[in-house]
N, C-alpha and C positions, 0 to 999 in steps of 0.2 A: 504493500500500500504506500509507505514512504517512497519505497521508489518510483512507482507511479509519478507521485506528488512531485518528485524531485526532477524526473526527466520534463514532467510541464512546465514544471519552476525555469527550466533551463532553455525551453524552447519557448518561453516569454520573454526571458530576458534575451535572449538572441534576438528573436523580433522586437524590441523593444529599441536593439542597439542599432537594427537593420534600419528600423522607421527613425531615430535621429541623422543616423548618416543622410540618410534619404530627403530628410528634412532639409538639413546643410544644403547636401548638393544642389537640390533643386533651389535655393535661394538664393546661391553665387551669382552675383553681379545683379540682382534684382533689381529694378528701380523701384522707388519710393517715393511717394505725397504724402504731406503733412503725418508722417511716420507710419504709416501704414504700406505694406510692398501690394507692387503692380496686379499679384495675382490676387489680394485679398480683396480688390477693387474690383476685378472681373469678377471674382464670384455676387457681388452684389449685382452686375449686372446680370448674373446666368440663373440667381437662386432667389423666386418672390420671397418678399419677407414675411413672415408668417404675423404679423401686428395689423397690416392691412392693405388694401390694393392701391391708398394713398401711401402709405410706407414706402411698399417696394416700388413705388413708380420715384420719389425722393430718394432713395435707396440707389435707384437707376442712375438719376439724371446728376447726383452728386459726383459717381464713378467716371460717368462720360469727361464732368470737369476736368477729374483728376488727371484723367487720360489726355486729356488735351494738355493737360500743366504739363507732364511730363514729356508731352511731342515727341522729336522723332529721337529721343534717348530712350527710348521704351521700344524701337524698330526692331533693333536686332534682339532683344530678350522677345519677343511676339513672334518674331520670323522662328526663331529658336523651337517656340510651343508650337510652329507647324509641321515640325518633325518629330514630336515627341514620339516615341515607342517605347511601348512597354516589354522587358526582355519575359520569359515565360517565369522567370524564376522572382523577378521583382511582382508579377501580375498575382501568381502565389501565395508568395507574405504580404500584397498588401489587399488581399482577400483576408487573408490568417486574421490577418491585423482588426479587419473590419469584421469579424465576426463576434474578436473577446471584448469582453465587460468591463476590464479592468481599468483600461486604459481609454482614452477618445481620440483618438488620430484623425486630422481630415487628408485624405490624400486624394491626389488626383488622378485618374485612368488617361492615358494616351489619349484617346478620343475627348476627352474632356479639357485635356491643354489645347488642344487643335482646333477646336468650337473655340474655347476662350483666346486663345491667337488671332482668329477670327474676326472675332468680335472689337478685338482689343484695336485690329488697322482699323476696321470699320471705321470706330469712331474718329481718329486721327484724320484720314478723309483722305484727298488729297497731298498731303503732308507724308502717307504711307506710301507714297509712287514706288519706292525703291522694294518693297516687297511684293511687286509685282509678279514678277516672276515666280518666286516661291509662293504666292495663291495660286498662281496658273496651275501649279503641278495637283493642286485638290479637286480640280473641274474635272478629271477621271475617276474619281473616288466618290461612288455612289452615296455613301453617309456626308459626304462635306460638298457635291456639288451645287445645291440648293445654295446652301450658304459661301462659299468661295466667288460664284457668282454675282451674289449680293453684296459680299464686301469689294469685287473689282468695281461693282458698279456705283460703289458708295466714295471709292478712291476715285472715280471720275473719270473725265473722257479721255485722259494717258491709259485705261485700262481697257476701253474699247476694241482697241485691234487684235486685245485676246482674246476677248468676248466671241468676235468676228471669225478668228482663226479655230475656234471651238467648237464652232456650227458646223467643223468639217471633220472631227473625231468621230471615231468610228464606235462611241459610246452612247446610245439615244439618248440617256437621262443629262450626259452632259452636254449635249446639242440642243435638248428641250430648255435647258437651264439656261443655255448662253442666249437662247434666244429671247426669252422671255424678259430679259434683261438689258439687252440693246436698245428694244422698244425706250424703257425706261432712260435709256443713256442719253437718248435724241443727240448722236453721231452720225451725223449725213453719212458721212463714208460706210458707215453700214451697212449702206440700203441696197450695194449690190448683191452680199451675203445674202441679207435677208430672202429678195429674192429669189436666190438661187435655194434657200432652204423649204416654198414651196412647195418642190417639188422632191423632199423629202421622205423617205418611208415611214418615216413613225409618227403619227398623225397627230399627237400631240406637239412636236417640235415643229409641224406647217402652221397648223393653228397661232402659236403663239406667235409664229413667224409673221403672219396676215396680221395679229392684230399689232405688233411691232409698226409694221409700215401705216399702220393708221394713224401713227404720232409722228410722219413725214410727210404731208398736206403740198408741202413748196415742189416736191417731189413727183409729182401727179403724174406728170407726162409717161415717165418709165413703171410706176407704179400700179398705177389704175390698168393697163393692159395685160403686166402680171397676175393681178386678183382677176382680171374678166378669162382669161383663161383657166383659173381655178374654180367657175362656176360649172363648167361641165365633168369636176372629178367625180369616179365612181362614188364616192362615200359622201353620202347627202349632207352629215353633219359638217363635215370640210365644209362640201360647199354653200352652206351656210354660217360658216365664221368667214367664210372671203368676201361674202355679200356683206355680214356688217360690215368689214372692213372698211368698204366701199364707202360705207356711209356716210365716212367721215371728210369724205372728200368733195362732197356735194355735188352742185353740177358738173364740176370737173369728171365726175363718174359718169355722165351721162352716154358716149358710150357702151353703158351695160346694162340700157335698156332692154336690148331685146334680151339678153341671156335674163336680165331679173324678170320679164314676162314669159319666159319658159317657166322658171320656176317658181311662179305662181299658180303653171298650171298642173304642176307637179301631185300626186296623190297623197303625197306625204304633205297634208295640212299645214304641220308646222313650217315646214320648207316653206309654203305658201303666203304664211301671216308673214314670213322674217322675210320675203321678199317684199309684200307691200310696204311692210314699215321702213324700208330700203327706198324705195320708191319713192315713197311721199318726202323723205329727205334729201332723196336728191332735185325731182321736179316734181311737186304738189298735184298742180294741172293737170301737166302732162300724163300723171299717173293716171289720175281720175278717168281722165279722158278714155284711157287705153282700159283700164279696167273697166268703166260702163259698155263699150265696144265688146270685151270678151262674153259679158252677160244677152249680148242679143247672138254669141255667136251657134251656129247649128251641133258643134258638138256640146253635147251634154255634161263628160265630164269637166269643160273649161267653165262651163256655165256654174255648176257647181262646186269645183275649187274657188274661181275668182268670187263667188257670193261668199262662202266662209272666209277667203280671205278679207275682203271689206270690211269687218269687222273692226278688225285692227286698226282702223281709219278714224273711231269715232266721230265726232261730230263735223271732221274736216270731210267727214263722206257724206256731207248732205248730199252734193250735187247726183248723188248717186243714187240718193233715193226710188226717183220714178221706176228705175230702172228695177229695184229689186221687187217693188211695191207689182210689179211685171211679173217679177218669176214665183211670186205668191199664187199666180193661178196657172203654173204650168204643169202639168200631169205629173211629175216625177215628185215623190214624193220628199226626197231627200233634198235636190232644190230647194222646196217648200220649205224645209225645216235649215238649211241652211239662210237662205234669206230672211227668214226671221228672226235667225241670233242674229248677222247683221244690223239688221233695222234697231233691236233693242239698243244694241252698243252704239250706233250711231245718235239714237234717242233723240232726232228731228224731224219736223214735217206731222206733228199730230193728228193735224184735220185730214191728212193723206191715210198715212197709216195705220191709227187706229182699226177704221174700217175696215181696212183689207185683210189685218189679222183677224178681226171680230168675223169676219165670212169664214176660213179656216177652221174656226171653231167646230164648224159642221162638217169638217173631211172625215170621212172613210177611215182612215185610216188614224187610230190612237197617239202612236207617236206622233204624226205631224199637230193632232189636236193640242196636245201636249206641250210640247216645245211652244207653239202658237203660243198658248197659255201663256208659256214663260217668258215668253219677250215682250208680252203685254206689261210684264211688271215695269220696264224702262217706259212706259209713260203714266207711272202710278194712277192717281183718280180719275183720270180723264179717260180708262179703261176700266171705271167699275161696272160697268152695265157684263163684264165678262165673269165678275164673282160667283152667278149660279152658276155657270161651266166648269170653272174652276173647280168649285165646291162636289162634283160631279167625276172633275176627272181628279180627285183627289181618292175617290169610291172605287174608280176602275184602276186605280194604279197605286193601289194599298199595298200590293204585294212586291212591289219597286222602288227600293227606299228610295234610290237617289228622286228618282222624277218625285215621289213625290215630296220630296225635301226640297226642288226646284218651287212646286207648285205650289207648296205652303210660303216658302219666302217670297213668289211672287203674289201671294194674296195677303199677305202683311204688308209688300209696299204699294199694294190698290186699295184695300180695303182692313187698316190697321185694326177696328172695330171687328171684324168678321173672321179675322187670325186669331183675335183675343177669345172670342166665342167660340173659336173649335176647340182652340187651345185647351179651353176649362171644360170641357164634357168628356 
């Protein structure tokens, strides 16, 4: 039993002696503010304080100070934490370390100086230029690319042309990174990367890439033709982050008219709404125009993408009106119901549209009665003459929560008194 006791005794005190050297070492040449060293200051930045979420944000912004006080004499002890590694036999004892009662050691894991090295140019900004390179080498390393990225981009536009040089490694998380980041840099020079990244395989690192160039507007000429060629990629969602892209460039996008009235006519609805909302941002009219045009056209399903898309228009789709107030009486029943969410979210033209929903009421067919219903609620009272319908197709569509959770909150904003009365029986 003594001896037990004694071999423990002894392989404490060896960890004991391990974690002072340890301690030493890692302190040599540290920098220091107002007596505190440089690493005790990053952990305030890396570790909330447990007193409050106003604490650790003073906690925060005190460290940044210090950081800044100490400038670029703090450079190479940070450059330093970006190579820390821990050897197998130091990661060992100070596991050991952290597991006894006896003692309280705070140590730090390799990964944990390398975040805090991080962090630490971060804040210096600019002033870190010379550790560029040595963050470059983290934009490969799946745990630190996120961040390596954000600190080139926090050191400013000297760190750009890694950024750039990034989007060409053969790593996707660190090409999805650089890119996402450029955007942020707003580095002209950039912008031929960007678009060559495009036409990248990992669909995340094109996305980010499109919306990057949406923060180069002066750019238009060479840009805007790169996104209109990314409106015909196989993968719908791409090409609907290239359409916003677009967006931001206004009429200078204009043209990607025809490619954004392809995909309005697209089946995939949401494709559809993120084209008009595209649309209306670059020419208003012009949309309008083109979209009441597709509503009289002979194929069926343009007629009915472009009515669900109108929606997305709201009250800038009055001029659109007649036109859907049209497809309320044409045979397909899906039409029908599509034009009438339209109409609700445009929510103009009452003396028109009331009526023509109120005719509806009496289709054939349940869902189209239904939905009718529901778009009646966008002109509250001035559709109460439809509350016994309502009241009615609340009976036939008990077994459907959602409709009839449609059809209850559109008889609360017709007839508030007549929601309160079902409500209570």
């Amino acid at each position: 039993m003594k001896r037990s006791w004694r071999i423990a005794g002894a392989a404490l005190g060896a960890a004991v002696v391990i974690a002072l050297v340890l301690a030493i070492l890692s302190g040599t040449g540290e920098p220091e503010y107002e007596g505190r060293k440089l690493t005790q200051w990053l952990e305030d930045m890396r570790r909330p304080s447990s007193a409050s979420p106003s604490a650790s944000l003073l906690a925060r912004t005190n460290a940044m100070i210090a950081i800044q006080h100490m400038g670029t004499n703090a450079i190479p002890y940070l450059v330093g934490m970006l190579h820390a590694k821990d050897s197998r036999l130091k990661t060992k004892w100070m596991d050991l370390l952290s597991r006894q009662r006896w003692f309280d050691f705070h140590f730090h894991f390799d990964f944990e100086r390398r975040g805090d090295g991080l962090r630490g140019l971060g804040v210096l900004g600019p002033a870190a230029r010379a550790a560029i390179p040595d963050v470059a080498k983290l934009l490969d390393d799946r745990n630190f690319a996120q961040q390596a990225a954000y600190t080139l981009h926090q050191i400013g536009p000297e760190a750009a042309p890694v950024l750039s040089q990034a989007l060409k490694s053969t790593n996707t998380w660190t090409r999805s990174q650089a890119a996402g980041f450029l955007g942020a840099s707003g580095d002209k020079a950039s912008v031929p990367s960007l678009i060559a990244a495009l036409k990248d395989s990992d669909f995340i690192t094109k996305s980010k890439a499109a919306r990057a160039l949406s923060r180069f507007p002066e750019q238009a000429d060479v840009i805007v033709p790169a996104l209109i060629g990314c409106l015909d990629d196989p993968d719908d969602t791409f090409r609907m982050n290239a359409a916003r892209a677009l967006a931001a460039f206004g009429e200078k996008a204009k043209p990607a008219f025809p490619n954004l009235m392809k995909m309005v006519t697209n089946t995939n609805y949401q494709e559809g709404t993120t084209a008009v909302t595209v649309l209306m941002k670059i020419d208003s009219d012009a949309a309008l125009t083109a979209l009441i045009k597709n509503l009289e056209s002979e194929d069926l399903e343009v007629r009915r993408t472009t009515a669900w898309a109108l929606m997305i228009t709201k009250a800038r789709g009055k001029p659109a009106v007649p036109a859907l107030v049209k497809c309320l009486k044409d045979s397909d029943g899906k039409l029908k119901q599509n034009a009438a969410v339209a109409l609700r979210e445009i929510a103009e033209e009452p003396d028109m549209v009331v009526p023509a929903l109120m005719a509806n009421l009496n289709d054939p067919d349940l869902k189209v009665r239904s939905i009718t219903a529901i778009a009646l609620s966008g002109f509250g009272e001035k559709a109460k003459a439809a509350v016994p319908t309502i009241l009615k197709l609340l009976e036939e569509n008990k077994n459907d929560e959602l409709t009839a959770g449609g059809l209850y909150n559109a008889l609360a904003k017709i007839d508030p008194e007549a929601a309160e009365k079902l409500a209570g029986k």
